[in-house]
Structure formats: C-alpha cells, structure tokens
N, C-alpha and C positions, 0 to 999 in steps of 0.2 A: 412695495413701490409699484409692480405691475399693473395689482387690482388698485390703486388710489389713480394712477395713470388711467388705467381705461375707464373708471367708472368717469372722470373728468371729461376725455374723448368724448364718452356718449351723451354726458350732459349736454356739451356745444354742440353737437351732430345735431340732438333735440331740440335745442332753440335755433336751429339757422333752417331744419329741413322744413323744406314746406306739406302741407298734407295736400296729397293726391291723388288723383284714382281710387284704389282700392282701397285705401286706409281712407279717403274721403265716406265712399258706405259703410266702410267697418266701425268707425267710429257716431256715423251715424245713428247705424243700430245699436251700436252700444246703448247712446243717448236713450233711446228706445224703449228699451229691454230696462234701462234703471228708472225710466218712467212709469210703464206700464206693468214692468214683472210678468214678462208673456214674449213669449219665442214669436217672431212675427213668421209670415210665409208668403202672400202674396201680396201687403203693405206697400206703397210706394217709398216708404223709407229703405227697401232694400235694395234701391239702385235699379242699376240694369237689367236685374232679372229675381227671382223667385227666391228667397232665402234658402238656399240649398245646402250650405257650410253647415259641416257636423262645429255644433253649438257653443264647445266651451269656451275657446278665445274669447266670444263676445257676453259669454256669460259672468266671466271671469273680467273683462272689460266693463258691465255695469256694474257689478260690486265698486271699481277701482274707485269709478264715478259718483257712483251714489255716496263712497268714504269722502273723496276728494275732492268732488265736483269737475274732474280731468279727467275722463276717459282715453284723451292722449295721455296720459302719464303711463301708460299701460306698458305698450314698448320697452318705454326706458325701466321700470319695474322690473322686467321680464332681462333685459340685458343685464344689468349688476346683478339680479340672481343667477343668471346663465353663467357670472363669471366667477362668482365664488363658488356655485357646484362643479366647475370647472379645475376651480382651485385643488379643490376635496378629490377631485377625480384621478387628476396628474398626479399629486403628490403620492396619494394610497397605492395607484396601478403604475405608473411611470416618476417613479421617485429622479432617477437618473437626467430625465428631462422635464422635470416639473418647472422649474422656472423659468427656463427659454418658451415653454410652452406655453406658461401664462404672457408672456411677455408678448407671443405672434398671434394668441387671443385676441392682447388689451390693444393691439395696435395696429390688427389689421382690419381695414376697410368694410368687409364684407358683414361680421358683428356687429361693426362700430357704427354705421348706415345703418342697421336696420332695427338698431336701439334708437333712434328718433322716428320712426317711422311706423305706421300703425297697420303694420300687416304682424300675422302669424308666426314668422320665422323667429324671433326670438323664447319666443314661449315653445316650437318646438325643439329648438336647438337644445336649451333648459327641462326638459321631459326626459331628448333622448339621452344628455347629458345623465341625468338620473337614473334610466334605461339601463347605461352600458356600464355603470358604478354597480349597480348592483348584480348586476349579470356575471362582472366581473367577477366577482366578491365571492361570488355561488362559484363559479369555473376555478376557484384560487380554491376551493373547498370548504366554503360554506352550506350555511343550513339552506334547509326545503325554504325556511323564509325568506332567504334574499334570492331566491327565483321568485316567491311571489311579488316581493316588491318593485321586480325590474316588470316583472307581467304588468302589475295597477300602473307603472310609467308607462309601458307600451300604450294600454288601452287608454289613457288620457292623451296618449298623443292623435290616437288614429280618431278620437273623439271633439279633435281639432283642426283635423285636414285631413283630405281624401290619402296623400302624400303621408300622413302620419300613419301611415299601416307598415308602414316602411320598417321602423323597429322593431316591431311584433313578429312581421314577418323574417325577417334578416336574423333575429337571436332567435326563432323557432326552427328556421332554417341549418345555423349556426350549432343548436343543443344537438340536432337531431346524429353529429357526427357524433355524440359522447350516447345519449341516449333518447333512441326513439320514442317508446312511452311517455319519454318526461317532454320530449317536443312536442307532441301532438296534445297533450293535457294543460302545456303552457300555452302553444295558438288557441285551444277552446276556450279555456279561462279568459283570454285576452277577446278573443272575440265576442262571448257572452257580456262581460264587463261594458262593453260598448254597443252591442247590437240596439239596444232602443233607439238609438241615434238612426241606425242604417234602416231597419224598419220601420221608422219612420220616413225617412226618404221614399222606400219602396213604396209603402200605403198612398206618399202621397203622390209621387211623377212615375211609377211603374219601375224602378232603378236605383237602387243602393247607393250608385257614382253617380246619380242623374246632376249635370247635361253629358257628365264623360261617357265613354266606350259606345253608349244607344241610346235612344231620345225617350224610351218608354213610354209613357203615357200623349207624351207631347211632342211627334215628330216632327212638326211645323215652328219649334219654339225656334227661337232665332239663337237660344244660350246654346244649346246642341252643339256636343262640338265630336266629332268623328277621329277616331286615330286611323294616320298619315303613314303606311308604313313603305316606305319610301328610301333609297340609299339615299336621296337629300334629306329626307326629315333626320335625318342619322349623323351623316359622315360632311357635309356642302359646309365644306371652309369657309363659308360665311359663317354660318350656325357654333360652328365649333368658334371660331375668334369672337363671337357675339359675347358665348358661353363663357369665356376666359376673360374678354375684356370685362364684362360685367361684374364676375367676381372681385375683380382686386379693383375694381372701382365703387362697388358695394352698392349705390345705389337702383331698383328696380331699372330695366326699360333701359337703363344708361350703355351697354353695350352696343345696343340700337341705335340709340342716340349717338354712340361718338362714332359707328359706323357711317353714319349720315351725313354727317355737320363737321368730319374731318376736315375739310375745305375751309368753311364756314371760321372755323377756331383760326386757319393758319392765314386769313384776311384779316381779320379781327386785331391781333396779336402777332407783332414785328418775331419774337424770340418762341413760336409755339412750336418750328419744327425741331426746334433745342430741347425746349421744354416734354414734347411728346416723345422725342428718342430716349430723352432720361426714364420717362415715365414707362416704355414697352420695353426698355431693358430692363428696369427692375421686376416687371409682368413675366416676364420672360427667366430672369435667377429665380423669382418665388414661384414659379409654375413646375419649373425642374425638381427645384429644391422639394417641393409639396411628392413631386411622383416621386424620386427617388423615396422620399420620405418613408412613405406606403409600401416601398418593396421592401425597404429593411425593417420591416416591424416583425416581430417573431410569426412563424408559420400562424397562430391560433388569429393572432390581430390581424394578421395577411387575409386568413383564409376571409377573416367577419368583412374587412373591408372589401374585400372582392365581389363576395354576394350583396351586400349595399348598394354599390358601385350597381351592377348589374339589376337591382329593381330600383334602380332610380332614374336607368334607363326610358321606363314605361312614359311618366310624366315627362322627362326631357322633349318624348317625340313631338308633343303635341304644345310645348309651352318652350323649351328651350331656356330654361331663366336659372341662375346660381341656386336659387330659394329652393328650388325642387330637390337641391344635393345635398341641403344642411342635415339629412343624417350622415352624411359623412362628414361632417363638417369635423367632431370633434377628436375623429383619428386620424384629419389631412393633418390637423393643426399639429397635433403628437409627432408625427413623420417629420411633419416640417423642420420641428424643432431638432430631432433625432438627425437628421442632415446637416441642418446648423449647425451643431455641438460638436460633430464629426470632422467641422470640415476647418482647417486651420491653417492660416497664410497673415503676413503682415498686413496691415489695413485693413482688417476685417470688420472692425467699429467704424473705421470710416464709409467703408463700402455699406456698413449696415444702418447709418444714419444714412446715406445718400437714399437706400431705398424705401427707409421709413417716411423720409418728407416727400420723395416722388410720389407715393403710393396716397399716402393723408393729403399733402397737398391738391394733388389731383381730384381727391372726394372732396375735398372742403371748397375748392373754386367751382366744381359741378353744384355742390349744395347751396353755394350762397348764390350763382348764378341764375338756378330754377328757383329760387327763391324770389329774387328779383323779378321774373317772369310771371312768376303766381300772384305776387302782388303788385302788378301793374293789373290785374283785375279784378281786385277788392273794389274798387270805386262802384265798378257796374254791376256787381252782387250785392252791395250797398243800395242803391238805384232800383235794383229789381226786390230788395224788399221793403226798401220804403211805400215803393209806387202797385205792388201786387198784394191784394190782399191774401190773408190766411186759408180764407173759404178758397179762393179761386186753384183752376189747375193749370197746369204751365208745363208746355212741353218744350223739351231744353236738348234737342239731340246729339247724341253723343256722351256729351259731358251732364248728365243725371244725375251722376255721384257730387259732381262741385256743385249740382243746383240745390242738391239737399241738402247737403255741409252747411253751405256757404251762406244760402238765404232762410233755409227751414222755411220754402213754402213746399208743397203739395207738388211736387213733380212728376210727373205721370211718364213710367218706360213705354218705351216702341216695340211691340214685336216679341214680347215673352211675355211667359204668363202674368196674368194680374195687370197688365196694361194694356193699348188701345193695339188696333191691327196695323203694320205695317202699309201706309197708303202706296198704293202703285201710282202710275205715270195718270195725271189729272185727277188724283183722289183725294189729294193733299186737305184741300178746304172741308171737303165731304166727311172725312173723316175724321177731323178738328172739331167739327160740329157733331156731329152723331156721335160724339164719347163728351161733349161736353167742355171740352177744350176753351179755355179764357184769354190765355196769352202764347205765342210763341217765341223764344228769347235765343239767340242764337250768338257764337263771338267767332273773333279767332284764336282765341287756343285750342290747341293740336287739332286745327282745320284741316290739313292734313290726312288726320287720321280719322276723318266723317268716311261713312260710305256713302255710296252711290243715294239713297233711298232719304237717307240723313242730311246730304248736302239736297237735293228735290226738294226739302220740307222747310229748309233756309231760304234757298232761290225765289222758291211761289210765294211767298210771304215778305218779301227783300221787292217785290211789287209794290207794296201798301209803303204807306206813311206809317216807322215805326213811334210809338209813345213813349220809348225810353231809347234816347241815342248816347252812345261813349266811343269818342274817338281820342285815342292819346299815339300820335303817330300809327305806327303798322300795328299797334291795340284799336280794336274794335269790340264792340256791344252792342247787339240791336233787340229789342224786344216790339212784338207786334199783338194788336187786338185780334183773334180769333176770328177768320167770317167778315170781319170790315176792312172796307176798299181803303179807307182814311178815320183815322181812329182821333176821337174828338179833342184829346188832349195830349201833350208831349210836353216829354222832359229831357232837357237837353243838358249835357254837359263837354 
C-alpha cells in the first residue's frame, strides 16, 4: 500500500508542478543532447552559464526523451525507482522498521516534490539509496563484490553532481574505521570510475568544481561562486528555519519563499494563521522526530550518519537548500520511522493523519499556486515565439532558462562564458549591438530577483516602443527591437 500510495503522490506532484528554474535548462539540455548526441559546453541552450554539471542526469534524461518523447518524465522515473530501492533497502537492513519507513518515504513532501520536478535529487537519492544497500550488505559480511557495487553507485552519483561525492566519500570515510587499505582502494576505484567527468571540467574552466571553491580559468565569469565561511553562512536563524522550512515543504526556493510572503499568505487568507500553526507544529514533531531518529540508530549507522551529516556541511554553506542533504536523506527517513514505532500514546493515527495532511497539504497548495503563477505567462512566451524568429537572438535577463524552455528561440546569457559581456552604466545599447542582439524581452516574474546590471538592461530599453506587449493585471511582458528608438511593428495583447 505504501509504494502504490506514493507512487500516486508523485504522479499528481508531476502533473500540477510547474517547471522552473533549473529544471527549466535541465530539461532543456536534455532536449539537446537527444537531438544532437553531443555533451554541449558553451551552447546557449545551457542557460545561465557554461555546461559545468558532471553529465549523467541529463545523459540519462535524453535516452528517457528520445524513448518517450518526455524528457520531464525523468524525475518521476527516478522517484518510483527511488521508492522501490527504498523498499529493498528497509526491509533487507531495517526489517524491524521497514514499513513505517516506507510509509514517511511515500508521504513525505521532500521526495514527493521533487518527483515532478526536473532537477537531480531524485536520481541521487536512488544511486545513494543503492550506495548504502550494498555497503550494507558487504559490512553485514559480504563478498569483495558488494563493496564493488556500492563503489560503481558511489561513482555514478558523484558523476551527477558536484554534491554526489558525498557517498563515495562518507562510506570511504566510514570503511576506513573497519579497514584502511580497503578504504583507500574503494575512494580510487570510485574516483578513477568518474575522473573523465572531472578532467574534463579541469581541461576546460582550470577547476574540477568550476564555478565552486575558484573561478580557474575564468575569474571574471559571473557563475563563480566563492565559499562564505562565516558564523552566518553557518548557524543565522534565518538560514537554519529556510533549511527546515524548506524540507518538509519539498519544493526548491520554497523556504525562501514562505519566509517572505508570510504576510502576504495571512492578507490573502481569513483562516492562514490556523492553518500555518497546524502546519509549523507538525515541522516541528517531524524535525524532532527525524533527530531523535538518527541518535537511536546503532553506533555503525550513527557513526555513517554523522560523517554525512558533516560533508554535507560544505554545500549548505554556499547554497543552503534541503537538496544538498539527500545523502542523508535515506537514514533520516529510517530514524524517523524508528521514533515513530517507539513512541506510543492514544491518538496516535489521529495526530499522524493531522500531520500527514498539514504537511501534503501545504505542498499541494504551494504547487498549484506557483502553478498558477507560471501560467499566467504562457501567453507572452507564446507572443515571443510566434513574433521572434528562429535565426534571431533575444536577450531575456535573468530568466534564460524560461526563455529557452519556453519559447526555444536562441537566447543568449549575460556575463558568463559563451555569452555577450555584462554592459556597465550607458553600455546597454552598445553592447546589444556589437554581439548582435535582435530583441530584448523582459517580465515580471521574479522581478525581484533581477540584479542591479539585469534590471539597467530592462529600464534602457522600457525607453523604446516595445513590439510585443502583455499585460494581464500585475503580469507583465515586454519585448523590444535591439538598437531602435520605435520598432515598426507591435503586437499587442
């Protein structure tokens, strides 16, 4: 009943989430790669910046495509397999709490989001899942082979995100308490396994992690991103409630978002500060519930979760997001459950539907809300590729990844490799034109989150008569002729 329940969950998660951001380019290049059969690098289909992602997600994402013709199906593939390795994992290693544990799997938020959603976390969750089975398996006193096969899961994860070294390292760490030569012969094997990935990185931006830790080849690139190491980057109770709220609301960005828009929700909505109390006390039992969880695991699953725990650190400092933590994801869920099963008082089904629908319901009205939101500007991605032809190039700041989703024209990044230079203060036109620039199209969605340099390149061009206008209340869309004062045709809706 568990797995028929959550595979159900992430089907409806998949048809109500909208695609966004990152799973916007990810899915992009999927398209890509099943077209062309060829890793891109500084392509405009890559978004915001240079194809840096160690490769298989989206390699693994064109096959889905090219079988399917859905390269979004991807996600959701990767969740129902996550739940039945999941399955196989509790029952063989955690017989005692197999079934509570599939159950706070199939139901809770953080999985269940990010099975409709086109980022990486569920294919990694599903690797380390496999990871920590066979690791297992070997530590329970198995053969030399099921160390190798927890090593080829490691090196497909790290083969998928910078963050996927995470298991390689944590059960190399982990061996090295039973036996050193076998630890250090498992991190090479795993790393050789995957090095082509990373030396290609180095050969081509001077950086294994490039934009993370140094900018290598490209210190001017805008993707560069420096670690923050800072008691705020760390410990600022903002950061840490983001981290938490985020989790049990599953969706990317969303802790952010309800730190913001708390106001926002209790204008909106006569009964939200009911509804939000219900919903931070149930955050609040499964956050306990989850750490206690993790202290009563036997010292060996203690020890593994600790070291996890502590190189998942590294990534928190600089991005702060649940996603960075899903190698621990599949020993909170075990503790969680082991707390559960532990803890016994009348009304216990009741307290435990109260915070099953807190918790879902809370993600399902985020999902269909941003849903709502992303499609009030279909219209004017519509507009912009009826009216923009194929050849031309369209700079779209900020949001590049919905320009290429959305309209599949040619949209050209700011400020990193393989696209035009960032224009300073009166450079705007000049440098529109001297890269060739056609249209510039600009909205509000997450206006807000433009920079300085991004909102400059809307402003000076919010000058001119644009050629495509959308107004649908506080929705807007403008798109303008490159270089002309009054562009000779307009389409107005």
């Amino acid at each position: 009943m568990a797995v028929i329940a959550g595979i159900t969950l992430r089907c409806v998660f998949w048809l109500i989430t909208p695609v966004t951001g990152d799973a916007a380019f990810h899915y992009t290049i999927m398209g890509h790669m099943a077209d062309t059969w060829s890793i891109p690098l500084t392509e405009h289909v890559t978004g915001p910046n240079p194809f840096w992602y160690p490769p298989l997600f989206h390699i693994v994402g064109a096959i889905v495509k090219t079988v399917t013709g859905w390269a979004e199906l991807t996600p959701l593939l990767f969740g129902i397999l996550g739940l039945l390795a999941f399955k196989r994992f509790a029952q063989v290693h955690y017989p005692d709490n197999a079934k509570t544990s599939m159950w706070v799997l199939a139901l809770l938020p953080f999985h269940v989001y990010y099975s409709g959603i086109g980022y990486m976390t569920t294919f990694l969750f599903l690797l380390t899942v496999m990871a920590f089975y066979h690791y297992m398996n070997y530590r329970k006193g198995g053969s030399a082979r099921e160390l190798l096969r927890a090593c080829a899961f490691c090196a497909l994860s790290a083969a998928t995100h910078y963050h996927g070294f995470i298991p390689l390292l944590a059960l190399s760490l982990d061996l090295a308490f039973r036996n050193r030569k076998a630890a250090v012969l498992f991190f090479i094997c795993g790393l050789l396994l995957v090095s082509p990935v990373y030396v290609r990185n180095y050969w081509v931006f001077g950086n294994p992690f490039w934009p993370k830790l140094q900018p290598g080849n490209f210190p001017g690139d805008k993707a560069v991103e420096h670690v923050n190491l800072t008691p705020g980057s760390l410990l600022s109770p903002r950061k840490v409630s983001v981290l938490v709220f985020e989790f049990w609301l599953g969706a990317p960005n969303s802790g952010d978002d309800l730190a913001k828009s708390w106001s926002l929700g209790r204008d909106r909505f006569p009964l939200f500060d009911l509804m939000a109390f219900g919903w931070v006390l149930a955050v609040i039992l499964g956050t306990i519930m989850g750490l206690r969880g993790l202290k009563g695991l036997d010292a060996e699953d203690r020890r593994l979760a600790l070291i996890i725990g502590a190189l998942c650190i590294g990534p928190y400092i600089n991005n702060g997001m649940p996603r960075f933590w899903v190698a621990l994801a599949p020993l909170a869920y075990i503790g969680l459950a082991k707390t559960y099963d532990g803890v016994k008082f009348k009304g216990k089904w009741i307290a435990t539907l109260f915070c099953i629908v807190a918790l879902l319901g809370a993600s399902y009205a985020y999902a269909f809300s941003y849903r709502k939101i992303r499609d009030s500007y279909e219209p004017f991605w519509n507009m912009m590729e009826a009216n923009i032809q194929d050849t031309e190039s369209v700079v779209m700041p900020f949001n590049i990844a919905d320009c290429n989703y959305q309209t599949g024209l040619r949209c050209i990044r700011i400020g990193s490799l393989g696209g035009i230079a960032e224009p300073g203060v009166g450079q705007v036109r000049s440098v529109m034109e001297e890269n060739g620039i056609d249209a510039v199209c600009c909205s509000s969605l997450a206006w807000d989150g433009y920079g300085e340099s991004d909102k400059r390149i809307c402003t000076e061009f919010a000058k001119d008569d644009a050629f495509i206008v959308y107004d649908r209340g506080p929705v807007w869309g403008r798109c303008w002729k490159a270089g002309l004062l009054t562009a000779p045709d307009m389409y107005n809706e």
